[in-house]
C-alpha positions in Angstrom: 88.0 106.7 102.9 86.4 107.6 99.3 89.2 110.0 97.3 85.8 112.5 96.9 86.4 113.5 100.5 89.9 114.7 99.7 90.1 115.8 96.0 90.0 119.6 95.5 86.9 120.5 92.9 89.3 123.8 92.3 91.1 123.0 89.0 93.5 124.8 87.5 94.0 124.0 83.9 96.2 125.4 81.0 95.2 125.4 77.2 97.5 123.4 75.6 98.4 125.8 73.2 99.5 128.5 75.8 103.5 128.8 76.5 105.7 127.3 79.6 106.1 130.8 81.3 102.3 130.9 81.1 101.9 127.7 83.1 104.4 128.9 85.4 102.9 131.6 86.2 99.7 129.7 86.9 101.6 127.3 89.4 103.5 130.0 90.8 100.2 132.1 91.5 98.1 129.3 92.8 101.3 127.7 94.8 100.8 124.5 92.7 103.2 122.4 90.8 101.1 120.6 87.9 98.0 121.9 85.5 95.6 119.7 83.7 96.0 121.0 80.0 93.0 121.3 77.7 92.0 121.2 74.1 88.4 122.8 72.6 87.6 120.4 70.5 85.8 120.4 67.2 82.4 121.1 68.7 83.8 123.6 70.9 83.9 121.4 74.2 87.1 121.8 76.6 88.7 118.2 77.0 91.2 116.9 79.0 94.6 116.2 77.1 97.6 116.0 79.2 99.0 116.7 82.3 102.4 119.2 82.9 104.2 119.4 85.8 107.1 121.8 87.2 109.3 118.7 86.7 108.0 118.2 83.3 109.6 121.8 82.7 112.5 121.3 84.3 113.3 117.7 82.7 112.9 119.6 79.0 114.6 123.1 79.5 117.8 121.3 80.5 117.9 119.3 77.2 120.8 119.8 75.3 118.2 119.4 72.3 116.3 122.6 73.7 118.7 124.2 74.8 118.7 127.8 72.8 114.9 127.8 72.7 113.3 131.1 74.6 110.6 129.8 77.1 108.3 131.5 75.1 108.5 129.1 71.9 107.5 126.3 74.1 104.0 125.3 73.7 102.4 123.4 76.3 101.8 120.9 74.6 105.3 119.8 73.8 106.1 119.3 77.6 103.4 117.9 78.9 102.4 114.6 79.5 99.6 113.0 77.5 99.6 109.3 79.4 96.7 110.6 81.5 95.3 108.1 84.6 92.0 109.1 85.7 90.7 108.1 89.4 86.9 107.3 90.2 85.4 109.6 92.5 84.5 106.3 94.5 87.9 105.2 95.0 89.6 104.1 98.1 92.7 106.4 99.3 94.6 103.2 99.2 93.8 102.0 95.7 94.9 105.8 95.0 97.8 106.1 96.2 98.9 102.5 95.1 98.2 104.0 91.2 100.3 107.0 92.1 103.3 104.9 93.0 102.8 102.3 90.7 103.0 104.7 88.1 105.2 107.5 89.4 102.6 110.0 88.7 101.8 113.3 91.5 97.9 113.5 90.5 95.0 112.0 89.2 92.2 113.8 87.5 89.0 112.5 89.1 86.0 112.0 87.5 82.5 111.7 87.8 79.7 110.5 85.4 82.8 111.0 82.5 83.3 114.9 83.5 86.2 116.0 85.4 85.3 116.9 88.8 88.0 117.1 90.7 92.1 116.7 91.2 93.9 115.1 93.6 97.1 115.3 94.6 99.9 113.4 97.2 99.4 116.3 99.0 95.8 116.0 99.1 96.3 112.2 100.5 98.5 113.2 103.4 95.4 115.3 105.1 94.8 111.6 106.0 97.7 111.1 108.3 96.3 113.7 110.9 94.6 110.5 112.0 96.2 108.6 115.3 97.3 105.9 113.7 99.9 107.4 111.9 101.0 109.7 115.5 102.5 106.3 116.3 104.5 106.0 113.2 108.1 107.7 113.2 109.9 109.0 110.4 113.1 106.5 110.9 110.8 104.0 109.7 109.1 105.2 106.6 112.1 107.2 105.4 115.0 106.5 102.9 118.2 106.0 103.7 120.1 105.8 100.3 121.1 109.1 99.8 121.9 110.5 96.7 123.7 114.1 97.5 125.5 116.7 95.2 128.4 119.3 96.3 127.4 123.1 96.1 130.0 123.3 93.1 128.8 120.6 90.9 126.7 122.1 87.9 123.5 122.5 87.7 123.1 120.4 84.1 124.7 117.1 86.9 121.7 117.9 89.7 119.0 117.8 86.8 120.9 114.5 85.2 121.0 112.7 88.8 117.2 113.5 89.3 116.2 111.8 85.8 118.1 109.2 86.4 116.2 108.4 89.6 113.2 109.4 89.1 113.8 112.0 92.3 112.6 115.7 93.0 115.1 116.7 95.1 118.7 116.3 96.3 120.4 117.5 99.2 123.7 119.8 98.8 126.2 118.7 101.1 129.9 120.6 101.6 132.4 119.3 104.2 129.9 116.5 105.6 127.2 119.2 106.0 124.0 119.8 105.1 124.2 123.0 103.3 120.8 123.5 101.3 118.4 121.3 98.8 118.0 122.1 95.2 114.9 120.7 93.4 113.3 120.5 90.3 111.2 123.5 91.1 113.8 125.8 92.0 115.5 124.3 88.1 112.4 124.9 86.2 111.8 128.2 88.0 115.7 129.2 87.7 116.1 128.4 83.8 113.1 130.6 82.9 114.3 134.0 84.7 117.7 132.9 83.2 116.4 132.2 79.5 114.6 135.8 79.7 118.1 138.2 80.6 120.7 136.0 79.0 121.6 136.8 75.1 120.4 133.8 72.8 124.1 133.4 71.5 125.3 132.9 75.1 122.1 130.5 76.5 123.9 127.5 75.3 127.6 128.0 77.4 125.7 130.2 80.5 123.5 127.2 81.1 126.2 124.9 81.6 128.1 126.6 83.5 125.1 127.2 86.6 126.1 125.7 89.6 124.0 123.9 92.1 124.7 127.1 94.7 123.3 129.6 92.2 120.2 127.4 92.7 119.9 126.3 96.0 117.9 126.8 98.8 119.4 127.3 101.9 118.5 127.3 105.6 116.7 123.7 104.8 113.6 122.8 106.7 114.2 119.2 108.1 112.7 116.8 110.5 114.1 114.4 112.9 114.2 110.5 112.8 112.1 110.5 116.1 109.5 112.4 114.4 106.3 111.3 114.0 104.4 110.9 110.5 101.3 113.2 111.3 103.6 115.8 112.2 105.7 115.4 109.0 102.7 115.2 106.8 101.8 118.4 108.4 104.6 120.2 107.8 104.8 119.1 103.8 100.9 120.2 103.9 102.2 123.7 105.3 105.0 124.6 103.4 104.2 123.1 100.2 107.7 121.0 100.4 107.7 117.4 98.8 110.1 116.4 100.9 112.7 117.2 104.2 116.4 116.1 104.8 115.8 113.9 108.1 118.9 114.3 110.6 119.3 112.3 113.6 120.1 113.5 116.8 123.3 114.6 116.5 122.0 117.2 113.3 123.8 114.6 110.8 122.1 113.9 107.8 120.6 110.6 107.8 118.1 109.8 105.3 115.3 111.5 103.3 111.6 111.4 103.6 109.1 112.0 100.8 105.2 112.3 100.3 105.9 109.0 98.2 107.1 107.7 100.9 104.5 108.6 103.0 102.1 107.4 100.6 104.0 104.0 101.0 103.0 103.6 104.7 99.5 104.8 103.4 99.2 102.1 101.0 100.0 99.7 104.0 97.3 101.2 106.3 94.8 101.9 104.4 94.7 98.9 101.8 95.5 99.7 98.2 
């Protein structure tokens, strides 16, 4: 399948001199996590300059180096990321996806006749799984079992370190063996910018350090179960906008953790890339 049938012509963009809380509110609005950020140029045409994500966000308000800067005095530009991949509107799903891993990137701006036409997303690419052939794929088998987990009382500064470090979105907070919520990059990004906004410049420093994970965290996690199949699970990420579930195994213990790159692993295998 070409990525044209799948790419949303809707794209929200962001001028790259406009703030973070700007773009937030954008992705909040639109229930999206990235913008492609623009520059008018010279002769007064919008071009295509970067890419910023809800991670991106996250990744920099947490820096020790930023850390007594209002959201406000963030431009765009200064977070987002510039190393923009473009995808042909004539390309394979699999060749797609295969760029998206290869590169640890969520999107690709897709063009057509060099204008930007479209965007398309991991979330995009899972629409494909509704096919059969992934209704005899399970979740036990795509999923990952290496679990990297944080305590409710660990700070908040740790969760955001452990994510960098592996290149994740999301980690599972676990208390007494159980699985007690999931904190994500989103719910960082989103959390430091409501915090930045009430809490005294002179304090921002100290306050920030001392957030815990449970300040943050979601609770009452959505997961799925090892026996589940991988059209249902792409369903459910389509639906609730997650980029990923806590997979427990029959007996409700936590066993592993399945992701759209993940998913876009097995798709990469079907489909060719």
């Amino acid at each position: 399948m070409k990525i044209k049938y799948l790419m949303n012509r809707n794209i929200h963009c962001i001028d790259k001199d406009q703030n973070i809380c700007d773009a937030l509110r954008i992705m909040k609005k639109n229930n999206i996590s990235r913008l492609v950020v623009i520059n008018t140029n010279n002769e007064h045409i919008k071009e295509v300059v970067g890419i910023i994500t809800e991670k991106d966000i996250a990744e920099k308000l947490g820096s020790s180096r930023y850390g007594n800067l209002a959201p406000s005095h963030f431009h765009v530009s200064t977070v987002m990321s510039t190393n923009i991949i473009t995808a042909d509107v004539n390309m394979d799903v699999g060749t797609a996806a295969d760029i998206m891993l290869e590169n640890h990137i969520g999107s690709l701006p897709v063009i057509e006749d060099d204008k930007l036409v479209g965007i398309l997303t991991k979330t995009d690419i899972l629409e494909i799984c509704k096919g059969k052939p992934y209704e005899k794929r399970l979740v036990e088998d795509v999923m990952s079992s290496e679990l990297i987990t944080i305590e409710p009382t660990e700070r908040m500064i740790h969760a955001r370190r452990l994510m960098i470090d592996a290149n994740i979105g999301r980690l599972p907070v676990i208390e007494d063996g159980e699985l007690v919520g999931i904190i994500t990059s989103k719910d960082i990004a989103r959390s430091m910018i409501a915090f930045r906004k009430v809490v005294p410049d002179k304090y921002k420093s100290a306050r920030i350090r001392n957030l815990l994970v449970e300040d943050l965290m979601t609770q009452n996690v959505k997961t799925v179960k090892t026996t589940d199949n991988i059209s249902k699970t792409a369903s459910k990420m389509i639906e609730t906008g997650y980029g990923g579930f806590p997979v427990l195994d029959d007996d409700g213990t936590l066993v592993g953790i399945i992701t759209k790159s993940d998913i876009l692993d097995l798709i990469v295998e079907m489909e060719g890339g």
